[in-house]
N, C-alpha and C positions, 0 to 999 in steps of 0.2 A: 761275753757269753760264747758257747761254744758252737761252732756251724752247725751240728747235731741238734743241739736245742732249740737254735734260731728256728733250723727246717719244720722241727717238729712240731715249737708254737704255729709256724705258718700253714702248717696240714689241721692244727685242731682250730683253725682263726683265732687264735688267742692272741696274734700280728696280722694285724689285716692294712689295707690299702685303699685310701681316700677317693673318692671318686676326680677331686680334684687335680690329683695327679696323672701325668701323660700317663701315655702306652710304654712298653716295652720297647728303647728305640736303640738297644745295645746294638753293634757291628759283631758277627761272630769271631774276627778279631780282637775285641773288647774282651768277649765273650773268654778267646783262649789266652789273651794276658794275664787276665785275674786267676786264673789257675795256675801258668807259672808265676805268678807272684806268691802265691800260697805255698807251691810248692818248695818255693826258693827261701819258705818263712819271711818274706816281705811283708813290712806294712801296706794294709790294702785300706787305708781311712776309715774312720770310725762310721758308724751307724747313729742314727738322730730318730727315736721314737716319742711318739707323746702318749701320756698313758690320760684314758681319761674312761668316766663311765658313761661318756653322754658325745661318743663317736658321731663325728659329721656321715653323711652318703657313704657307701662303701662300694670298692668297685664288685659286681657279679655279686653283693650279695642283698639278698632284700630285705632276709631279719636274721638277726648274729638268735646261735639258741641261746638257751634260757645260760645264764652263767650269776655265779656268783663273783662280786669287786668288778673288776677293767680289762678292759682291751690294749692294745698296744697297737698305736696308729701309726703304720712308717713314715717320717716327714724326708729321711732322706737316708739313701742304699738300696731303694729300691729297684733299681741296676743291677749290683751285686747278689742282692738277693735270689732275684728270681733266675737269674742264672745260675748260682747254685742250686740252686730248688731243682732246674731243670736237666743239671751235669748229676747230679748226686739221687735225686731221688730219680729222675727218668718221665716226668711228669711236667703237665703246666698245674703252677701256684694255683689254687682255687679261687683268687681274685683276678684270676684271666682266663679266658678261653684260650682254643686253641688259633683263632681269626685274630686275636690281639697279638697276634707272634709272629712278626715279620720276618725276622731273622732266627731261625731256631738252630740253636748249638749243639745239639744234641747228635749232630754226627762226629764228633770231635772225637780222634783216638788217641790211646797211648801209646808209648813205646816201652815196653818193662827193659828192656838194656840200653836203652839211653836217653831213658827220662825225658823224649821229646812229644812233643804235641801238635798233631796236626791233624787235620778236616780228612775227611775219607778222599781217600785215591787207588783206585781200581785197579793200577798198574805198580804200586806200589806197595798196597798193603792186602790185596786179595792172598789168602792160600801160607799169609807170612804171620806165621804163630807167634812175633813177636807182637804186634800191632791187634790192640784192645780199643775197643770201643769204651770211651771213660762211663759211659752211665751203664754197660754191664761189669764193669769192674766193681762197681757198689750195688750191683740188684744182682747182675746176675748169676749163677752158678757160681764156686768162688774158682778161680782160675787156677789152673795143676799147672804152678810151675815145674815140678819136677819131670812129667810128662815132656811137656816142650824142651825144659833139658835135654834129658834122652833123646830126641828126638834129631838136636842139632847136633852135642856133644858126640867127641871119637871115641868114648868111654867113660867108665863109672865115675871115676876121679874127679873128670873136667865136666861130666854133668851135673855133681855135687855142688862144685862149682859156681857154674853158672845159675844154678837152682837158686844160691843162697840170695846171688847177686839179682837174679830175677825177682826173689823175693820180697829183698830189701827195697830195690825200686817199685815195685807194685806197694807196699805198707804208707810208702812213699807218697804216693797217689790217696792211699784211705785213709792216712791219718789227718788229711783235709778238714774230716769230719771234727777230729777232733780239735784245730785250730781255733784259738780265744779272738775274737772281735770285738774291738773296743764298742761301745755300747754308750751312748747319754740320751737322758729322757726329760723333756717335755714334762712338767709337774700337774697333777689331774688336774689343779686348780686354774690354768690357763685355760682360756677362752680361742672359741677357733680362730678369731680376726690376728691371736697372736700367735698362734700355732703356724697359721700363714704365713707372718709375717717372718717368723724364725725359717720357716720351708726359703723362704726366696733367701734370706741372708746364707743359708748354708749351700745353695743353688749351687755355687763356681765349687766344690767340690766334687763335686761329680759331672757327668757329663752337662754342660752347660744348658742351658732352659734359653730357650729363643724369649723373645719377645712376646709372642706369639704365645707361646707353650706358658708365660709368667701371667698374662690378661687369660689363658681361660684358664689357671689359677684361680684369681682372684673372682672371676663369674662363678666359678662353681664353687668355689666357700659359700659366695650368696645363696647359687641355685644350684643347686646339688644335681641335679636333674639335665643340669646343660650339656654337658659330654655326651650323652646320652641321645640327648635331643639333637645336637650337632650332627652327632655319628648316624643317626636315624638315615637324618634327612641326608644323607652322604650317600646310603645304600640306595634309598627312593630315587633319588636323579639321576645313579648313574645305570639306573635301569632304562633312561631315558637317553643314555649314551651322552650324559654330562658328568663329569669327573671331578671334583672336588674335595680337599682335604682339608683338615682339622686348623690350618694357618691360613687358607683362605674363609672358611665360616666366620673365623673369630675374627677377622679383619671386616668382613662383610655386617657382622653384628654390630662391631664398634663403628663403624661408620652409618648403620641405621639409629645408633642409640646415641652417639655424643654427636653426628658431623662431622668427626675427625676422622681419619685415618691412621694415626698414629697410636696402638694397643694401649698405651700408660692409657688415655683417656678414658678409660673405661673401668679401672683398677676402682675407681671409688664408687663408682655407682651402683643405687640400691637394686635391690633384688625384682622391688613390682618394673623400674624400667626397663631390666634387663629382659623380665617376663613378655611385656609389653613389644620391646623392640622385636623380640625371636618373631611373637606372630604376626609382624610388619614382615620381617628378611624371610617369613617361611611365605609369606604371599607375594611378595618379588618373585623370587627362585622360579618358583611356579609358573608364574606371568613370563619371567622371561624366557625360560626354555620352553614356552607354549609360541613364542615371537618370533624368537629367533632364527629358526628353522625356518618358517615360513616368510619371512619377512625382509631376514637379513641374510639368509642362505649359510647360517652357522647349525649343523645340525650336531654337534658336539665340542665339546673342549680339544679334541686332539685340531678341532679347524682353526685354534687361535695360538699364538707363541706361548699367551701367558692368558690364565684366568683373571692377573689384576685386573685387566681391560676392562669386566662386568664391574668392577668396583665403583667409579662414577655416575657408573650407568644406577648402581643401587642406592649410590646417594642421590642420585635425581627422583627415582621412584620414590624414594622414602619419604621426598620432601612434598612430591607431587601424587599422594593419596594411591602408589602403586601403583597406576597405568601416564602412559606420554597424552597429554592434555588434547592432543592431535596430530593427525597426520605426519603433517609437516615437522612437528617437534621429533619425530620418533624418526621420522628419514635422514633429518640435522643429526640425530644421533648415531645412525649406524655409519653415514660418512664421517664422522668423528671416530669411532670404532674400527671401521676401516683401515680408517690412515694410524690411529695406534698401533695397531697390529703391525702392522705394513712398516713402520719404521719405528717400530718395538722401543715403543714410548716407555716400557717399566722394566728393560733389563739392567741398567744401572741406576742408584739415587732411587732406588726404587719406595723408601718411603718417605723423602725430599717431595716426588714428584706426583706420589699419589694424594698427599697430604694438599698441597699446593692445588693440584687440579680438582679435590673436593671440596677446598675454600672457594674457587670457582666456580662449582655447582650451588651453591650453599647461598654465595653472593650474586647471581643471575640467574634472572626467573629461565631466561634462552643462553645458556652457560658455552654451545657448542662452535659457536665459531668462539668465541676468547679461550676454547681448548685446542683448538686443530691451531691458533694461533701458536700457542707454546709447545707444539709438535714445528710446527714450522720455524719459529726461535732457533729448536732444539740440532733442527736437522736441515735447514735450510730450505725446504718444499715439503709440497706433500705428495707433487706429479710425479707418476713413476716417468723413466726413460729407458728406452730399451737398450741403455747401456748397464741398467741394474741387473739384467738378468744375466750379463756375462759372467762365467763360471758360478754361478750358484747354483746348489744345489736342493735335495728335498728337506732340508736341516733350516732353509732360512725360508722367513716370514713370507718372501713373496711365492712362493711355491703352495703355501698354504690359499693363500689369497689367488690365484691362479685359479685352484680348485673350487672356492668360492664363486669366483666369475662363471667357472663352467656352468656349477647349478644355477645360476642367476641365467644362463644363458639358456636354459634348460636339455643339456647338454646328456647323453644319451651312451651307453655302452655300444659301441663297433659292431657288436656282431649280434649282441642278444636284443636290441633296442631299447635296455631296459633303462631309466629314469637314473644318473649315480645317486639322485637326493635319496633313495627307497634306501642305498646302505645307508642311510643315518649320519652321511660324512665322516664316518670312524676309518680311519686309514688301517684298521683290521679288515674290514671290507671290502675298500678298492684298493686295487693294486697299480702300481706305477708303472704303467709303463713305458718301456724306450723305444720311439718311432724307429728309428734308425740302432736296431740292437749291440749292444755291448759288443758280444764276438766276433760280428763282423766288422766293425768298426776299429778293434785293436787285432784284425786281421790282415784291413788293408788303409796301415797308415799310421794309426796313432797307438800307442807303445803304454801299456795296461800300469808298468811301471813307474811310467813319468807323472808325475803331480798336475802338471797343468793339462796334459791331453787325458786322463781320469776327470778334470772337471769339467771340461770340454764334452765329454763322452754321456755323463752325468746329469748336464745340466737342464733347467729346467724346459728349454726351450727345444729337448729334447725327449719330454713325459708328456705321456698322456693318460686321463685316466679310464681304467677297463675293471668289469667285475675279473675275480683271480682267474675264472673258468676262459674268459675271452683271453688273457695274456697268457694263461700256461698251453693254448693252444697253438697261439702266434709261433713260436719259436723261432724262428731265426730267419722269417720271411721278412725281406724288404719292402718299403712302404711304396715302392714304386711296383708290386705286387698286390698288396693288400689294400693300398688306399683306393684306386678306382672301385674295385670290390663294394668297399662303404658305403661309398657314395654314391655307388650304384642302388646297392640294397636299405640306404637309409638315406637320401638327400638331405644336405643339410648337416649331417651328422659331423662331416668333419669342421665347417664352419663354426661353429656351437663349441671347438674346444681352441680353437684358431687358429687350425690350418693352415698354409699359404697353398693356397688351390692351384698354385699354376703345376702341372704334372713335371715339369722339368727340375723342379726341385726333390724332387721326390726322389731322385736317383742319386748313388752312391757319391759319385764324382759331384754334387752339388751340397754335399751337407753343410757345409759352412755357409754355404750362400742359406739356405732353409733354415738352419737357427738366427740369422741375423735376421730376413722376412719376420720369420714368427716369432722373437721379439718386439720388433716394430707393433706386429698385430696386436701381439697380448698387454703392451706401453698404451696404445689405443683405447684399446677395450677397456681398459681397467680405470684409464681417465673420464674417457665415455663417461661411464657406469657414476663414478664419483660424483663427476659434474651432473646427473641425472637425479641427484639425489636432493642437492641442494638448489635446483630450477627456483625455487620460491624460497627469498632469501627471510630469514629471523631478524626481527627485531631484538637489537641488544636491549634487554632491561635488567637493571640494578633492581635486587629484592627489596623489600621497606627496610630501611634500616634497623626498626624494631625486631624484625627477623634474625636480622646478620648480630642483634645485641644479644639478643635469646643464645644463640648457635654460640658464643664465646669468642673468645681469641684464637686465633689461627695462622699460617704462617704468611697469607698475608691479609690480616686482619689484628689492629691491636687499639687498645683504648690505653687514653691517658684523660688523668683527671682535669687538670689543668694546662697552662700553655708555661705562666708565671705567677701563678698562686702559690703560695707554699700550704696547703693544707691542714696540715701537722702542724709548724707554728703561728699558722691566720696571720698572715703579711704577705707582702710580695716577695719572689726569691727569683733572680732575673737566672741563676744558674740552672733552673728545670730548665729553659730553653732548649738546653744541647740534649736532653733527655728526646724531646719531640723531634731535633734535628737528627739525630742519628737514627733516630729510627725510620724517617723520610730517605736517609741515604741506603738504610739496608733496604728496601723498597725497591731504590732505583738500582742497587746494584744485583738483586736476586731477581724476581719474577714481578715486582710490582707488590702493590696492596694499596688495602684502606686505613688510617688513620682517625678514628675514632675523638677527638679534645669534648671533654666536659664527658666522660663516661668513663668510672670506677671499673679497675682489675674485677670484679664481681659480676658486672651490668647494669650496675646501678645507674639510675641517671644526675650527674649533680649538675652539668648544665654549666654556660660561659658567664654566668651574671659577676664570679668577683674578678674575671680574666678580662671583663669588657668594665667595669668600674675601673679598674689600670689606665684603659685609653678614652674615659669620658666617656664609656656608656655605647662607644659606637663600632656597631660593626664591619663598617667602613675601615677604621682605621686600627680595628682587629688584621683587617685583613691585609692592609697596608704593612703592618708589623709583621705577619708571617711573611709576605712577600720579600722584606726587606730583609730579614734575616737569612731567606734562603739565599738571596742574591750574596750577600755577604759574605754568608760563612760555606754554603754548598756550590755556587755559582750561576753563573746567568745560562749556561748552557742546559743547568738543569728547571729552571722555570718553567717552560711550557708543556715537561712531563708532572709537573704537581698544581694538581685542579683542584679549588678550595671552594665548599658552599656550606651553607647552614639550613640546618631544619628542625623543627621541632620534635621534638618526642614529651611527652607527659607534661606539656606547655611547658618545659624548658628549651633552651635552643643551645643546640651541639654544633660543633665545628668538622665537617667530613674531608678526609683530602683525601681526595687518588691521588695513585701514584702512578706513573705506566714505569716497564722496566727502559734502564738507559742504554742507548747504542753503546758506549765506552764505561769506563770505569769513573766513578764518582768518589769523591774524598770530602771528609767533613773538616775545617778547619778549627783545629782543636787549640787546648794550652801547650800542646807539648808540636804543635805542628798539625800535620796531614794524619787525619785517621782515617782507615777503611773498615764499612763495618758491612754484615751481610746478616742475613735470617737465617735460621736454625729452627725449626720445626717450630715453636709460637714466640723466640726468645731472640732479642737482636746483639750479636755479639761482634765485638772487635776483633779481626785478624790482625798477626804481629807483619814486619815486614815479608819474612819470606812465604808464611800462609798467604800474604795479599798477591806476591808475584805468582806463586802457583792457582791461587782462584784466577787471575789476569788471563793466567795462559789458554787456562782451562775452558773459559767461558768470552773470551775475547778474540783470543789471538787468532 
């Protein structure tokens, strides 16, 4: 079809746009390739529609009019499209507003003498007759090449000339329109769940679909209505000065609706659970930006590294009817939260670790010391030292957390006394400021150009924070000026941000001694605070197991049916053993798990009755066999991390084994030799040798 026609169907909605597809998430680069590709008569990939007369949700429209036969539903180009739509016609597609356009191309110009493309620049294209803005070269006035001829040309000849050639390149630019795109359609008689599923198969042609971006796919095939609903409650909180996007909703969803963290797990689920979960995660949201401010001294997203942080936190709620059971339970949690933040528990592995640490919420009623555990694993402590604050700046975790301490401390503006929690914690409201200011500092001494006296000069142990009006007054007064000042007219004031109160710091010729003090101070305060939190320690408890069987398999949580039953042929088969052994070793060698024996891939229960007819009926000497195998084929160093007991579920009796993770590397003794095997998100797989040395290094060395 030709670009002209495509545009055209998409201005009468004769092509319209699924609710279930993203937003507009082209780069204005993206944006100006796909036009010199056209230009160039390159292949720019086919087009993927489904024609049907019984259209799923559509984006921005509520009812298509009255039409005779079908619609044309884009499953994929809707990229390409709507940036032509927006180069060519000068408009947003009617299946977007203009708030769904983050990136708009539409400043994009030509060059009629040398066919180039480029975004407006002021200094190169103001006043320069050759340079066209591409969307009035197709709306507006039609452009007098011959005029700008004349204009440059040293006479009639050479403005002839240049006319023609100006021509040509500009025809150049419009016959865009008339460019054939190859074009395949989706047959009316397909059904949406296949129209879907053709949408994710043709996904990797065009710009790739996150994970993220493929699960609220598959939610709004069901509920049409989710983007929608997602995007709502997007605006509602960040009125609240909470910020939130379309990859963290949908992560927050799937983990109130399966337990999991990981987006596949939600791909399949029906539409009333999805309904269901939303107004569980829309009564979290709410509960927790009503908490956290008050509570935790978080009064924004810009106060934590990462949003995943809440993620846990909303598997906890979801499991615990929406609010923390008590006091106690909710302080365990924000020193948990703390220390994520603080040593940015989800910048790498980040759905490895989120997945793993809501198996953990999921598996314990009191989850938060066995999480600040695997921050501890991860990072070795969770105590700051006032050697963390050297050279860091307002870019890392503890800077944030700094800021927090202040409002905890009830920490107060220099000059105006005002409260910093009243800005809402939004680092649009307070401003940073440097005790000991920048110009003077790389006036007398440190050199603005060197890297490490910039981080010196920068660092955190040299901000404080002030509303803008108190720092854009300061100016370039020294704190051996201005501090007695304070604390004259606000005692207390400079303490509350941690100070080191003795006045001889405070002078020029002492700053190095004054950032290492008030490191010290804020290393203090900040453990202080932590250890304050947890004075009344949790009892760990293990959820029922019937719980943890409900919730499914997880990475570390797996069921197996038997130990040596063969089920499938009803005999013994002594070779499932290594099936059970390996998965105890990927346990010991990832983060730990539970082990599930006599409980079906489903949840079913079938229970140890033909696994214990093998050893007389006894579970004694059930257990004597697992012992004896681990010793054998995993080793004796690994026994005391694997804890074996039985319980009933639906008067059958299952076989439960913890795992803890193991100080060293664990190997399973196989037919071929030594195997090493690890978890993968709910699946235990073997690493070859050189995967094994590189996880070694990684996680041991």
């Amino acid at each position: 079809m030709k670009v002209s026609e495509l545009l055209d169907m998409i201005r009468k909605r004769d092509l319209v746009l699924p609710e279930f597809q993203r937003e507009y998430v082209w780069t204005k680069e993206q944006a100006k390739q796909l036009l010199i590709s056209l230009l160039r008569a390159y292949p720019v990939g086919a087009l993927l529609f489904w024609k049907t007369d019984k259209p799923p949700e559509l984006k921005n429209i509520k009812q298509l009019p009255e039409k005779l036969g079908t619609v044309q539903v884009i499953l994929d180009g809707q990229q390409r499209l709507t940036t032509l739509y927006m180069l060519i016609e000068g408009d947003i597609p009617p299946y977007y507003s203009l708030k769904d356009i983050h990136m708009d191309p539409r400043d994009l110009y030509y060059n009629i003498e040398t066919t180039e493309l480029q975004y407006y620049q002021a200094s190169k294209m103001q006043n320069n007759p050759l340079w066209h803005r591409v969307v009035d070269c197709f709306t507006g006035p039609e452009v007098n090449v011959f005029e700008i001829a004349r204009k440059l040309a040293s006479g009639d000849q050479q403005a002839f000339e240049m006319a023609q050639r100006y021509n040509k390149s500009l025809n150049r630019l419009l016959d865009i329109k008339k460019a054939d795109l190859p074009v395949q359609t989706v047959p009316s008689h397909a059904m949406l769940e296949e129209a879907i599923d053709i949408f994710d198969r043709v996904n990797s042609q065009g710009t790739k679909l996150t994970d993220a971006d493929l699960a609220l796919t598959h939610v709004t095939g069901k509920w049409p209505e989710a983007r929608r609903a997602l995007k709502s409650k997007i605006e509602e909180l960040s009125t609240k000065h909470f910020y939130f996007d379309l990859t963290f909703m949908t992560r927050a969803l799937t983990t109130v609706v399966t337990r999991h963290a990981l987006f596949e797990n939600i791909h399949s689920r029906p539409r009333d659970q999805l309904e269901t979960g939303w107004e569980t995660l829309n009564k979290i949201l709410d509960y927790l930006v009503s908490i956290l401010p008050k509570l935790a001294f978080i009064h924004s997203t810009e106060d934590v590294n990462s949003t995943n942080v809440f993620i846990p936190l909303v598997a906890y709620l979801a499991i615990n009817s929406g609010k923390f059971p008590s006091d106690k339970s909710l302080k365990h949690a924000i020193h948990w939260l703390y220390a994520a933040h603080t040593w940015a528990r989800y910048t790498a592995q980040t759905d490895q670790r989120l997945e793993h640490d809501v198996s953990l919420v999921v598996k314990g009623e009191n989850p938060w010391p066995s999480l600040v555990e695997q921050i501890i694993d991860q990072r070795g402590r969770i105590e700051v030292k006032a050697s963390d604050f050297e050279g860091r700046g307002a870019q890392h975790p503890l800077y944030r957390m700094v800021y927090i301490m202040a409002n905890a401390h009830s920490a107060i503006d220099w000059f105006n006394g005002m409260p910093l929690s009243t800005s809402h914690g939004s680092k649009y409201h307070i401003h940073s400021h440097h005790i000991f200011p920048q110009s003077v500092l790389y006036e007398n001494g440190y050199d603005s150009d060197n890297h490490l006296h910039r981080k010196i000069v920068n660092e955190i142990a040299n901000r404080a924070f002030l509303t803008a009006d108190s720092n854009i007054s300061l100016g370039n007064s020294l704190p051996e000026e201005y501090l007695p000042k304070v604390e004259k007219k606000f005692p207390g004031a400079l303490a509350r941000q941690f100070i080191p109160m003795e006045p001889e710091l405070w002078k020029l010729d002492r700053f190095s001694d004054f950032l290492a003090a008030r490191r010290e101070i804020m290393a203090l305060k900040l453990n202080e605070y932590m250890r304050s939190l947890i004075r009344e320690p949790l009892v760990t408890k293990q959820r029922p197991i019937t719980e943890l069987i409900r919730y499914g398999e997880g990475p570390s949580l797996e069921f197996k049916s038997t130990l040596q039953w063969d089920v499938v042929r009803n005999q013994a088969n002594k070779a499932l053993r290594h099936s059970v052994l390996k998965t105890l070793v990927a346990f010991l060698n990832t983060e730990g798990g539970t082990l599930l024996i006599g409980v079906e891939d489903n949840g079913d229960i079938l229970g140890l009755d033909r696994d214990l007819n093998l050893v007389g009926g006894s579970i004694d000497k059930f257990q004597q066999l697992l012992a004896s195998l681990i010793m054998e084929y995993i080793g004796a160093a690994a026994s005391p991390l694997v804890k074996v007991r039985f319980e009933d579920v639906e008067d059958k009796r299952i076989c439960v084994i913890d795992v803890d993770k193991a100080p060293e590397p664990v190997f399973l003794k196989g037919e071929r030799g030594k195997e090493f095997y690890i978890r993968v998100g709910t699946t235990t797989r073997i690493l070859d040798p050189e995967q094994t040395m590189a996880y070694i290094q990684t996680n041991w060395a």
